[in-house]
N, C-alpha and C positions, 0 to 999 in steps of 0.2 A: 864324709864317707870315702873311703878309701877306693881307689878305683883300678883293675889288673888290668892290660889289655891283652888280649888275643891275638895276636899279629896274624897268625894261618891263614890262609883262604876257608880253611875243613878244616871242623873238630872229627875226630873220625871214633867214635862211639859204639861201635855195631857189634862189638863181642863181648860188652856191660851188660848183664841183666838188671840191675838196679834201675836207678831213676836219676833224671836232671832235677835240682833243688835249685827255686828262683828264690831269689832276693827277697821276704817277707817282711812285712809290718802293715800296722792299724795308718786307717786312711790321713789322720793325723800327722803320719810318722811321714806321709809319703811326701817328696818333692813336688812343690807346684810346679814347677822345670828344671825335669831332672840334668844334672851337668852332662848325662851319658846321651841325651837327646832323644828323637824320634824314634822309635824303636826298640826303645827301653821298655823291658817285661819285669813282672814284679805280683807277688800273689798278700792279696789284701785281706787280712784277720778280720775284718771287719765283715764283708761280702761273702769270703771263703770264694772269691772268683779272680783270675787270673788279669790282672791289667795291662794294658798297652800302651804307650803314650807315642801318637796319633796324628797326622794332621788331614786325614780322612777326608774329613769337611771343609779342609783349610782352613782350620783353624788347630792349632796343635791342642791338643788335650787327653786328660786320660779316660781310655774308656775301657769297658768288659770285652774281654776277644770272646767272639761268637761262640757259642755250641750249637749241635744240632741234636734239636730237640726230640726223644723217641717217644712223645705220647703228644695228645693234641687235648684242647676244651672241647668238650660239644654239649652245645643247648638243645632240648628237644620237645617235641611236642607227640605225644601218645593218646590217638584216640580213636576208641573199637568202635566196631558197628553197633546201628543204632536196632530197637526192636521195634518189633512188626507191630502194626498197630491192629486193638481188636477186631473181629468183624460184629453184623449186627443181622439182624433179623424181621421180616413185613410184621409177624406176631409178638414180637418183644421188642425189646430196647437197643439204647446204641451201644456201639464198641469203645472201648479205654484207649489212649493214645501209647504208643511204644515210648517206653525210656529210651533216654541218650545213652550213645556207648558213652563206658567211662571216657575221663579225661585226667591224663596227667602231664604237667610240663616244668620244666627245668626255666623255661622265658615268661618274664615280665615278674608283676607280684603276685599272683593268684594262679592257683591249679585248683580241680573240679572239688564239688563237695563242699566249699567254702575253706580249702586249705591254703596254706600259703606257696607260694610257688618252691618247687624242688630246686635239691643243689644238682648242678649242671655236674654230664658225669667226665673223668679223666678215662682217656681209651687209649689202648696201645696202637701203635703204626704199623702198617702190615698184619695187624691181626684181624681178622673177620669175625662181624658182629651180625649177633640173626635179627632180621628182618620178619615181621609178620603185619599184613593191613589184614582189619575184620571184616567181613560179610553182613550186611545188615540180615534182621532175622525177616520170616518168612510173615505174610499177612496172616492173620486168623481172620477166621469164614465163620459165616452165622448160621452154619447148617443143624436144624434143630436136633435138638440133645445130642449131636457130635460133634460139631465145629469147634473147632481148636481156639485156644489161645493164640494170640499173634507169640513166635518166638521170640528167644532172645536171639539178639547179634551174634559175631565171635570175638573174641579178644583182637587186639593190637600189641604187637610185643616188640620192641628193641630191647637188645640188652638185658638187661636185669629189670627194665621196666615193662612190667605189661597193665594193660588197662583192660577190664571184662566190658563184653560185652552187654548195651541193654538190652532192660525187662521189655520182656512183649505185653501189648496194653489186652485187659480182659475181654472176651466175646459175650456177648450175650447170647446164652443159650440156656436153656432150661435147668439143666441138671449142674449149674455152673456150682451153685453149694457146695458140691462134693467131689469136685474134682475140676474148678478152674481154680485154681489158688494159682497165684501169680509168681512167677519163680523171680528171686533176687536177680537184681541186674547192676551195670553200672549206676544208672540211675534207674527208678522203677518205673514200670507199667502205670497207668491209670486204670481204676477199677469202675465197674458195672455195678446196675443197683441188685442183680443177683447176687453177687460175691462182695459186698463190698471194701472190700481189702484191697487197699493198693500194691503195688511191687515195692519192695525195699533198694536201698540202694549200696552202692559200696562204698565202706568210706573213703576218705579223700579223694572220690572220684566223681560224683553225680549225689543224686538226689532222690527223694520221693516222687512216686505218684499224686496224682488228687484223686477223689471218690464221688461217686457219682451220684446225683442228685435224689433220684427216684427213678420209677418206671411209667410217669403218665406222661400224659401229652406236652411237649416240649422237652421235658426235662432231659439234661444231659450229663455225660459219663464224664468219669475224670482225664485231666490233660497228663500228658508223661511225666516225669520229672526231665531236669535239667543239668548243665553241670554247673550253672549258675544260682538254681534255686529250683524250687520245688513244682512240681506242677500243677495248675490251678486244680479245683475244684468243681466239678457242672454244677448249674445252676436252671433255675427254675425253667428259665427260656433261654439256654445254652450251653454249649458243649464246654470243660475247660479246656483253660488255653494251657498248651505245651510248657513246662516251665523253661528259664531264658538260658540261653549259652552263651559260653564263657568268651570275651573278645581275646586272642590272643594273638599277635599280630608278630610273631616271626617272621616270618616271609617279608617284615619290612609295610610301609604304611599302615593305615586304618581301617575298623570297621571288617575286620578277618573273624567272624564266628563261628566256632565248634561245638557239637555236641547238647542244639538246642531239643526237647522233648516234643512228642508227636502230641497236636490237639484232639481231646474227646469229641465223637460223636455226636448227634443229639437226636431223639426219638422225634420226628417231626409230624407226627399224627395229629390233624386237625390245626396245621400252622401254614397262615399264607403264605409265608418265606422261612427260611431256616437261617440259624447260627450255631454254627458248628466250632468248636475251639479252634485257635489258628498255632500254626505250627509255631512254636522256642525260636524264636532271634531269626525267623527268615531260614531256617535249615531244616527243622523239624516238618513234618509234612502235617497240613490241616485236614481237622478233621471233613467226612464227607461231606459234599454241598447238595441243597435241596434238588432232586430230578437230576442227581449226582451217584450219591449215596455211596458210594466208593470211598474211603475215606483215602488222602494222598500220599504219595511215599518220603519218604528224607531224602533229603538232599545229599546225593551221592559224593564221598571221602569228605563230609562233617562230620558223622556219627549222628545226623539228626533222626530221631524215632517217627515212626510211618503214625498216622491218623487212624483214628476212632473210624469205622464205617457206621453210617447214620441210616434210616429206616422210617417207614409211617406204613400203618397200614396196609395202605391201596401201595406205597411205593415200594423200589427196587423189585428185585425179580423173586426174592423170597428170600435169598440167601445172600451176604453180601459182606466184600471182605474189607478188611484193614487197610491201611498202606502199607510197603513194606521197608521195613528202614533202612534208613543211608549207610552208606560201607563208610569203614575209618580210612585215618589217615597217619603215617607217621614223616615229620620233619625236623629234619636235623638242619644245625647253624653250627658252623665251625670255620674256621680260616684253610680247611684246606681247599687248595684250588678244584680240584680234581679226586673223583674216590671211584674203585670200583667193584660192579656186582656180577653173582650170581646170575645163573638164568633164570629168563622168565619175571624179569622186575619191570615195572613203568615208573620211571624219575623222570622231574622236570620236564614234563611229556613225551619222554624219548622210551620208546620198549616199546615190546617187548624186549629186556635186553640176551644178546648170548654169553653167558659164563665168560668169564674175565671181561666184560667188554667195562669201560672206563667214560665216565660220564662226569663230562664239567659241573661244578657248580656255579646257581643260578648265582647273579651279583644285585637281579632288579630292583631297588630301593633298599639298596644294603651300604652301610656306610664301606669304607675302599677298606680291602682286607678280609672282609665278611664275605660267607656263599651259604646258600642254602639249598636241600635236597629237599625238592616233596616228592613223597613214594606213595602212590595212589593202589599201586597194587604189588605184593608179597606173599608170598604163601613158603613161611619158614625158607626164608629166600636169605643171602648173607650180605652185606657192605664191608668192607677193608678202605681204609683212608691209606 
C-alpha cells in the first residue's frame, strides 16, 4: 500500500462541509502492523466501527475507538401492592387471604404468573421515566351484612411496565352471595364459604386464589394467590396457606422474595388451638392467630397480600379485620453510577428526595460496573439516568 505523508503541523480543514474519508477494508484486509504505526485510523467493513492501532495497554494492537453511548440496559423488577386480606365475624366464618401485587421482571429466568422473565428494556439518557410504587389495599372488616371485602392494592409502574395491583381476600359476611364477588387482581383474593369464588389473576403476573373449605367448626377460607403459584385451599382444620413468591434476587445475593399471597383465616369455634394459613414465602401476611383473630399485614415494598381475619364464636370482639397488604416495590439494574429524581422519591433509603436531587447507586453484592436503585416509595414520581 502506497503511503503519502503530510509533512504540515495543521491540516486546516474548517471551511469543507463534507467529511474525512479513512482508509477502509474487511478485518482480513487489515495490517497486523501497520507500516504507518501507532496511530494509524482505518474504518473496518466488517464491524462498520472505526479502528485505531494502539499501545494503550502496552501492547500495540488494533482496537474500536470509543463512542459514547446515548442509551443505557436496564433490568427491572415491577411489583404492586399487595391486597387486603378478608375480614371475619364471632357469628360466621373466616376471612380469604389478599392476593400479591402483580409481578413483573426483566432479571433472572422467571416473572410472575409462571411466565418467563422479560426482555430488559433500552432507555434513553437524560430522558425521564415515570416512576410509580403501589399502596397495599385496605383490610376488609366482618361487620355483619356490610363489611367489605379486603381491597385491592394499586399498580407499580416503570416505564411501559406496570404490574396491577392484588385481589383483596373475601369477608365473611352474610349477604356476601350478592355482592362480595372478588375483583381481579394481580394475583387473586382467597374466597369464603359464603361466596365461594376466589379472585382471578393477571396474566403473566400472579396467580389464583384458594377456596374455602366450609362454614363449620375449624374449617378454613382460602390462602391468596401468589406470583409463584397459586394459593392453597382451607381445609378441614385450616386456613390456606398464601400461594409462594417469586425469588428474584436483583439487588445481588439470595433468598430476595416478592409478591408472596396473604394466608386464609380459620373459623376457630370449639378448637383448642388454631391454624390459620401462613403468609407466601415469608412476605405475605398470616392469617389471624387464635386470641389473635386479626389476621396480619404483608410485608411492606414485597407486594405480600394481608391475612384472612379468623373468628369463633365466644372470640374477637364481633367484628374483625384482615391484614392489610404490603406496598410494592420497583428496582432497576443498570451500569449507570448515578441517576436522578423527582420530588418526593425514597431510593436506596435516601428521601424523601427534592426534584433534581441525584442519588448513587447501590453497588452491595453487585459484580464491579453493576448498581442497583430500590424505590420503596413513588407516586407518578420520574428517574433520568
Amino acid at each position: 500500500m502506497a503511503t503519502t505523508k503530510v509533512t504540515t503541523d495543521v491540516i486546516d480543514m474548517k471551511d469543507n462541509t463534507g467529511g474525512l474519508t479513512w482508509v477502509k477494508g474487511t478485518t482480513a484486509q487489515r495490517e497486523a502492523t501497520p507500516s504507518t504505526g501507532v496511530g494509524t485510523l482505518r474504518e473496518n467493513t466488517d464491524t462498520n466501527r472505526t479502528e485505531i492501532y494502539t499501545d494503550q495497554t502496552g501492547s500495540s494492537e488494533w482496537r474500536d475507538l470509543k463512542e459514547t453511548s446515548t442509551s443505557i440496559t436496564v433490568d427491572y423488577l415491577v411489583v404492586a401492592g399487595g391486597g387486603g386480606g378478608g375480614g371475619s365475624n364471632v357469628g360466621y366464618t373466616a376471612g380469604g387471604g389478599g392476593g400479591a401485587g402483580g409481578l413483573r421482571t426483566s432479571f433472572g429466568s422467571n416473572s410472575g404468573g409462571g411466565a418467563s422473565a422479560e426482555t430488559s428494556l433500552s432507555l434513553a439518557l437524560a430522558t425521564p421515566y415515570t416512576i410509580t410504587v403501589g399502596t397495599g389495599g385496605a383490610a376488609g372488616g366482618g361487620a355483619l351484612l356490610t363489611g367489605p371485602n379486603g381491597t385491592n392494592g394499586t399498580n407499580s409502574v416503570f416505564d411501559s411496565i406496570t404490574s396491577v395491583g392484588g385481589g383483596g381476600g373475601g369477608s365473611a359476611y352474610q349477604n356476601a352471595p350478592t355482592t362480595g364477588n372478588l375483583t381481579q387482581g394481580g394475583s387473586g383474593g382467597g374466597s369464603t364459604a359464603y361466596n365461594n369464588t376466589p379472585g382471578a389473576p393477571t396474566a403473566n403476573e400472579g396467580f389464583t386464589g384458594g377456596t374455602a373449605f366450609g362454614n363449620l367448626d375449624g374449617h378454613g377460607s382460602g390462602g391468596g394467590g401468589g406470583a409463584a403459584d397459586v394459593g392453597n385451599n382451607g381445609g378441614a382444620t385450616f386456613g390456606g396457606a398464601g400461594g409462594p413468591g417469586l425469588e428474584v434476587n436483583i439487588i445481588g445475593g439470595t433468598g430476595n422474595f416478592y409478591a408472596g399471597g396473604g394466608g386464609g383465616g380459620q373459623w376457630m369455634n370449639n378448637q383448642a388451638s388454631g391454624n390459620p394459613g401462613a403468609g407466601g414465602s415469608g412476605v405475605g401476611g398470616a392469617g389471624g392467630a387464635i386470641n389473635v383473630w386479626t389476621g396480619n399485614n404483608g410485608t411492606v415494598n414485597t407486594g405480600g397480600g394481608g391475612g384472612g381475619g379468623s373468628a369463633s364464636s365466644t372470640g374477637g370482639s364481633g367484628d374483625v379485620d384482615g391484614g392489610i397488604g404490603g406496598s410494592g416495590i420497583v428496582i432497576l439494574r443498570t451500569t449507570q453510577a448515578a441517576a436522578t429524581f423527582s420530588a418526593g422519591v425514597v431510593v436506596n433509603g435516601t428521601g424523601p428526595t427534592s426534584a433534581g436531587q441525584s442519588v448513587n447507586g447501590d453497588t452491595t453484592n453487585m459484580p464491579a460496573g453493576q448498581y442497583f436503585y430500590s424505590i420503596t416509595t413513588a407516586s407518578t414520581s420520574t428517574i433520568t439516568f
